[in-house]
C-alpha positions as CSV (number, residue, x, y, z in Angstrom):
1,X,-9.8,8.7,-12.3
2,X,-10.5,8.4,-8.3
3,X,-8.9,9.8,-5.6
4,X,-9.0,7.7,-2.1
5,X,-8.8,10.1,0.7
6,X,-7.3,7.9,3.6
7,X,-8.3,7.2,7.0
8,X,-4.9,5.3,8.7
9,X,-6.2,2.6,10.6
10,X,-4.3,1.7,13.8
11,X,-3.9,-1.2,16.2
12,X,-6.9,-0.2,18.1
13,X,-8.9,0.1,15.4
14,X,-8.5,-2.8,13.4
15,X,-7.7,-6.5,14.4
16,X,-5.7,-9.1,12.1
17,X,-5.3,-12.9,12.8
18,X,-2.5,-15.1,10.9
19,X,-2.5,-18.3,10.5
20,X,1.1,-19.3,11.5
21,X,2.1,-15.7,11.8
22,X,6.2,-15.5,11.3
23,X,8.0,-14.2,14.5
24,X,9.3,-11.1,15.9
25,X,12.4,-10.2,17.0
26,X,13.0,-10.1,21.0
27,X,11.1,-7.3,22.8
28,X,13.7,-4.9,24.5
29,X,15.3,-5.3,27.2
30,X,17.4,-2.2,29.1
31,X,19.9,-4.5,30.3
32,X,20.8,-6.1,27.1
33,X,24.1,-5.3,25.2
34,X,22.9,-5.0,21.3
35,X,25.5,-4.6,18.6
36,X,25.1,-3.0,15.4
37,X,22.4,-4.9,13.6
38,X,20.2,-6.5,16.5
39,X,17.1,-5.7,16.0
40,X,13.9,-5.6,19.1
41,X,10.7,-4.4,19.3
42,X,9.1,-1.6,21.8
43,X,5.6,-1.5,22.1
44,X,4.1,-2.0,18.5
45,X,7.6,-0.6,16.5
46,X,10.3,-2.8,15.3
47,X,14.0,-1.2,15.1
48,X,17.9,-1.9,14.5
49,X,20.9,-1.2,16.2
50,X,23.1,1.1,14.6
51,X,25.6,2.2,17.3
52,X,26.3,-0.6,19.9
53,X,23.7,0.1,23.3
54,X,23.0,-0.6,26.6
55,X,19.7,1.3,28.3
56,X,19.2,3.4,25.7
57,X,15.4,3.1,24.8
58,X,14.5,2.7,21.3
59,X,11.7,4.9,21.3
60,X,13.8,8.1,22.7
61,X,17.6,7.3,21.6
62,X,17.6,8.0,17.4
63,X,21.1,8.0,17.7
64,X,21.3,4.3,18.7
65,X,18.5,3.6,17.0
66,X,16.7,3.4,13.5
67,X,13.1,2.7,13.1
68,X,12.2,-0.2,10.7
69,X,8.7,-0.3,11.1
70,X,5.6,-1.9,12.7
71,X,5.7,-5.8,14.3
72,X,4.5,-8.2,12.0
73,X,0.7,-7.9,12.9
74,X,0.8,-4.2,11.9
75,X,3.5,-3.9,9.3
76,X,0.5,-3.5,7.3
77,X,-0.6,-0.6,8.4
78,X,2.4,0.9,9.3
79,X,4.0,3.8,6.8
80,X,6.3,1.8,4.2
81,X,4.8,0.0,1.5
82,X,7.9,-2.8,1.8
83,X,7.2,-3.9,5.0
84,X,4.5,-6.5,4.7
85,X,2.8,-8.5,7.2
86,X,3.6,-12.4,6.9
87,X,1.9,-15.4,7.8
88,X,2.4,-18.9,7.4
89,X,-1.0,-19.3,6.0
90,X,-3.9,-17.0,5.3
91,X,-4.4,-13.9,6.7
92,X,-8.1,-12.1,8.4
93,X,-8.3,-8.3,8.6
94,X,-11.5,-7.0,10.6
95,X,-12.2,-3.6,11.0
96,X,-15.1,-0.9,11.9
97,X,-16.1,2.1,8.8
98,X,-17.1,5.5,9.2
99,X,-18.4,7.0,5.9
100,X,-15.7,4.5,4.0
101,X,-16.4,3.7,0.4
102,X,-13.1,2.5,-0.6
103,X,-10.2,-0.2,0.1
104,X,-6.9,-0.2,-1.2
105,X,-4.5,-3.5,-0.9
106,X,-1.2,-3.5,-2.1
107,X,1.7,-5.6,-2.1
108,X,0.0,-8.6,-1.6
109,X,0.6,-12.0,-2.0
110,X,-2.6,-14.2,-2.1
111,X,-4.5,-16.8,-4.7
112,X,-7.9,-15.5,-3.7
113,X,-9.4,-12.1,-1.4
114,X,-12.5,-12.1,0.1
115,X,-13.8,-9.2,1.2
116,X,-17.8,-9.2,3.1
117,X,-19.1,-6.2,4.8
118,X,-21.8,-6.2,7.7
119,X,-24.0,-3.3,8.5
120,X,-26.4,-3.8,10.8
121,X,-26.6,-7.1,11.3
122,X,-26.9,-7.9,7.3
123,X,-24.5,-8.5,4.6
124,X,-24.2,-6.1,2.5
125,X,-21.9,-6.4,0.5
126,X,-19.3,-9.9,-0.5
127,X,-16.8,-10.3,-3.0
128,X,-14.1,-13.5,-3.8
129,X,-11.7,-12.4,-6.6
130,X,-9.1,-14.9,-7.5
131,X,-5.6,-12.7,-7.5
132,X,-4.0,-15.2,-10.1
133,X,-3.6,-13.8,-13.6
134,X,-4.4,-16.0,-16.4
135,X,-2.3,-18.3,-18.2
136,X,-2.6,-17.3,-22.2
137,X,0.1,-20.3,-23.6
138,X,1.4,-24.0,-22.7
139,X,5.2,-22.9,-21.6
140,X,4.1,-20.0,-19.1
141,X,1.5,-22.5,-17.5
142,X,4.2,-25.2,-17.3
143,X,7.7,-24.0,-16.3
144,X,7.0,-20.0,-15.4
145,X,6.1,-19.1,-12.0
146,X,3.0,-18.5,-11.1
147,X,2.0,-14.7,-11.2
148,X,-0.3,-12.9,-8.8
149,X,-2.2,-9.6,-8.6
150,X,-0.1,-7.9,-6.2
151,X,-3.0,-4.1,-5.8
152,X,-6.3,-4.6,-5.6
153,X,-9.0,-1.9,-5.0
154,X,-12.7,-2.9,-3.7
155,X,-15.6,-0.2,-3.5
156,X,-17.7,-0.7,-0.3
157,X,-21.4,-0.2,0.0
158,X,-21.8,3.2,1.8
159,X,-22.4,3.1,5.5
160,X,-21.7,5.4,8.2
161,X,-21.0,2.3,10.6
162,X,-20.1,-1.3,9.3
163,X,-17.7,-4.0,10.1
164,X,-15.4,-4.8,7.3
165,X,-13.6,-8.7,7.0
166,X,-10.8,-9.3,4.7
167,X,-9.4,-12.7,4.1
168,X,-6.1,-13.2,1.9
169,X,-5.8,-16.9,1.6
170,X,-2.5,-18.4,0.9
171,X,0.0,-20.7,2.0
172,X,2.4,-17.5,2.8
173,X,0.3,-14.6,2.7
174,X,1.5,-11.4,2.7
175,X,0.6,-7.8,2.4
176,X,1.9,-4.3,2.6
177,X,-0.5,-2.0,3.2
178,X,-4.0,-1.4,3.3
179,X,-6.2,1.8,2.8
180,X,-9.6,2.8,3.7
181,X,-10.7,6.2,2.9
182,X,-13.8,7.8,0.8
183,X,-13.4,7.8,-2.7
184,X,-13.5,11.3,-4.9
185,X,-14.6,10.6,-9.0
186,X,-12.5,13.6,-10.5
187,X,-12.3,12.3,-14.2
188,X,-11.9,9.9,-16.6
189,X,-8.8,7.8,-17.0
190,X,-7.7,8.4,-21.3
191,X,-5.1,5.9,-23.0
192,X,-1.4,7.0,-23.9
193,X,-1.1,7.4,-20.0
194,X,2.3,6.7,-19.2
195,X,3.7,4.5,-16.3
196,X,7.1,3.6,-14.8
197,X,9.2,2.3,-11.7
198,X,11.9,4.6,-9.6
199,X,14.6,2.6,-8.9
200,X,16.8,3.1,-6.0
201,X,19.5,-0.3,-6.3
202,X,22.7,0.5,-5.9
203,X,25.9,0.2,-8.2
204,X,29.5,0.1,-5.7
205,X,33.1,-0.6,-7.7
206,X,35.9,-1.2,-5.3
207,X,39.2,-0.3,-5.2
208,X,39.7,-3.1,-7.7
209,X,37.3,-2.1,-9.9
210,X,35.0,-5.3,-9.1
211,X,31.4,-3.5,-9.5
212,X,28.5,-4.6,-7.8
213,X,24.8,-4.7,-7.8
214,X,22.3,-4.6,-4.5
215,X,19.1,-4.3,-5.4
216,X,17.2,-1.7,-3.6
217,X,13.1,-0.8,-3.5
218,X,11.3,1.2,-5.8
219,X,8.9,3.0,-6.1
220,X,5.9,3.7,-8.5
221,X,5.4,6.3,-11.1
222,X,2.4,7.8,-13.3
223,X,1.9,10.5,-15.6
224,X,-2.2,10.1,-16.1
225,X,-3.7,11.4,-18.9
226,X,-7.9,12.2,-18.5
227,X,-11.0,13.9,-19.3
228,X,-13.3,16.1,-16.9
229,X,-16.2,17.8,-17.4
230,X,-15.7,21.1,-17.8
231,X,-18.4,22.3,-14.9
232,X,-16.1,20.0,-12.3
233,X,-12.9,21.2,-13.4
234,X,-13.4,23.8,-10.1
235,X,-14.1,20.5,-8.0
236,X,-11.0,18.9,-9.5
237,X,-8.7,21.6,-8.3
238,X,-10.4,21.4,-4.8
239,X,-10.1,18.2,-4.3
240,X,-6.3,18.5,-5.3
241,X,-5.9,21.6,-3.2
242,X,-7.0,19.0,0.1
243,X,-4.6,16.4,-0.8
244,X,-1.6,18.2,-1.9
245,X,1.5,17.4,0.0
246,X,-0.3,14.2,1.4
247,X,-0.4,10.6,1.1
248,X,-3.5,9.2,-0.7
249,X,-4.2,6.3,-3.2
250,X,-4.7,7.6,-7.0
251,X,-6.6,5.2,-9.4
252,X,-6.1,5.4,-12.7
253,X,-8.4,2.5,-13.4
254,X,-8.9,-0.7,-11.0
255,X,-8.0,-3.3,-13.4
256,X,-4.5,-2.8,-13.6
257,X,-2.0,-2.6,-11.0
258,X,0.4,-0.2,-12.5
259,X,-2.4,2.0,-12.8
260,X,-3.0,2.2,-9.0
261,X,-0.6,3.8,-6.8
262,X,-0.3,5.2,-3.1
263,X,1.6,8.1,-3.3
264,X,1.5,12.3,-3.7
265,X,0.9,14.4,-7.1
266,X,3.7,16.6,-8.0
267,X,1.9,18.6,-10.8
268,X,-1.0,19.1,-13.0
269,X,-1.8,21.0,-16.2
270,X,-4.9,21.2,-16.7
271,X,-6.6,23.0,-20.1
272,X,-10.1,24.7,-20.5
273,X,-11.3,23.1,-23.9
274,X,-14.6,23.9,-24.5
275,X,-17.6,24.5,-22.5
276,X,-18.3,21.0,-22.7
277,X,-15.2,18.9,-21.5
278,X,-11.2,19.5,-20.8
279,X,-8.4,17.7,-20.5
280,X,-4.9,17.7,-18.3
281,X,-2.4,15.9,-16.9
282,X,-1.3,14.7,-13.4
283,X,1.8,13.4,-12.4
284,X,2.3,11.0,-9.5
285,X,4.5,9.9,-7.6
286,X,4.6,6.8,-5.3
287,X,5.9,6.1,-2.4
288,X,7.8,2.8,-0.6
């Protein structure tokens, strides 16, 4: 089990090129009548109009209005899982370590990643992982859609100073976020580790008693079950003590995407067994 302590990247220290990149809405204007609905962007936010305005800056005037997220180049890195950036094409992420041994991608749509870092002048690390899951049978090949990796975590060679370069290739790419931290090894993953979704769609029955269904994001969900020396179980509850009430990425194991999750641990029980090894339990919850 790893922890992923992150460091946000922003739009100064990262730079992303599309390839087709899908439009904005209109930057705002102060002299502009928007209605409930119309959506601009200031600076590097996106947000909607939900009480009709006229000169009342985005950024300053929550009452008018609501925040959506980042523009299209940055929704990846803004603080909502479901906004992803699009492109037409692939997409290139470049950005600069410090200490970083760890990148998390998530909700991502792409047939291959590539992922080379350069330290130095030299190469030091490249990976090309094809993010299509394998066909087992003749009917899902044939007539089901094609289904994609969506989370995918790469370990980075350890440099204080190095210049990362991610390529999602796709005819639409997308992607919803992306981490970079430094990873913490607390434990080992065990089986019977339980994981789910939190749904938040919406049932509404009118006056008629027609009901209906809009489908609303979710979330991830974890109880992880795992072994830890019994020595570390002092550096377990340390590094959990740093992290508590913030955001970081918990891997349960990298080869699975329900097993990886950005979110915030709510509790842990964790047993002395013997002098040898322990074991607990951490729940997690993600976020959207």
């Amino acid at each position: 089990m790893k922890i992923l302590q992150i460091r946000p990247l922003t739009p100064s220290t990262m730079t992303a090129t599309f390839t087709g990149a899908i439009t904005d809405p209109s930057i705002y204007a102060a002299t502009t009548a928007y209605a409930i609905g119309d959506k601009c962007v200031f600076g590097n936010n996106k947000y909607q109009c939900i009480l009709a305005a006229t000169g009342k800056q985005p950024d300053s005037n929550a009452t008018y209005w609501q925040y959506i997220g980042m523009i299209n180049k940055y929704a990846m890195i803004d603080e909502y899982l479901n906004t992803q950036s699009l492109a037409a094409g692939d997409i290139t992420i470049t950005f600069d370590t410090a200490g970083e041994n760890g990148i998390y991608l998530t909700n991502m749509l792409a047939t291959t990643l590539t992922v080379t870092q350069v330290a130095n002048g030299n190469t030091v690390m490249s990976k090309t992982v094809q993010l299509v899951n394998t066909v087992s049978d003749f009917y899902t090949y044939n007539f089901d859609p094609i289904d994609y990796r969506a989370d995918y975590f790469v370990p980075l060679a350890l440099y204080y100073n190095s210049t990362v370069t991610i390529t999602l290739n796709h005819t639409n790419a997308k992607i919803g976020g992306i981490f970079i931290g430094k990873i913490s090894d607390v434990g080992s993953s065990l089986w019977d580790t339980e994981v789910g979704i939190i749904d938040y769609s919406k049932k509404t029955t009118d006056s008629f008693g027609n009901t209906y269904l809009k489908q609303g994001y979710f979330k991830k969900r974890l109880r992880l079950n795992y072994a830890v020396q019994t020595a570390k179980i002092d550096y377990l509850m340390r590094v959990l003590a740093q992290v508590r009430g913030t955001a970081v990425v918990f891997i349960a194991s990298d080869m699975y995407d329900s097993l990886m999750a950005y979110g915030f641990f709510t509790d842990i029980t964790q047993t002395y067994n013997n002098p040898t090894m322990s074991f607990g339990n951490i729940s997690i919850e993600g976020l959207i």
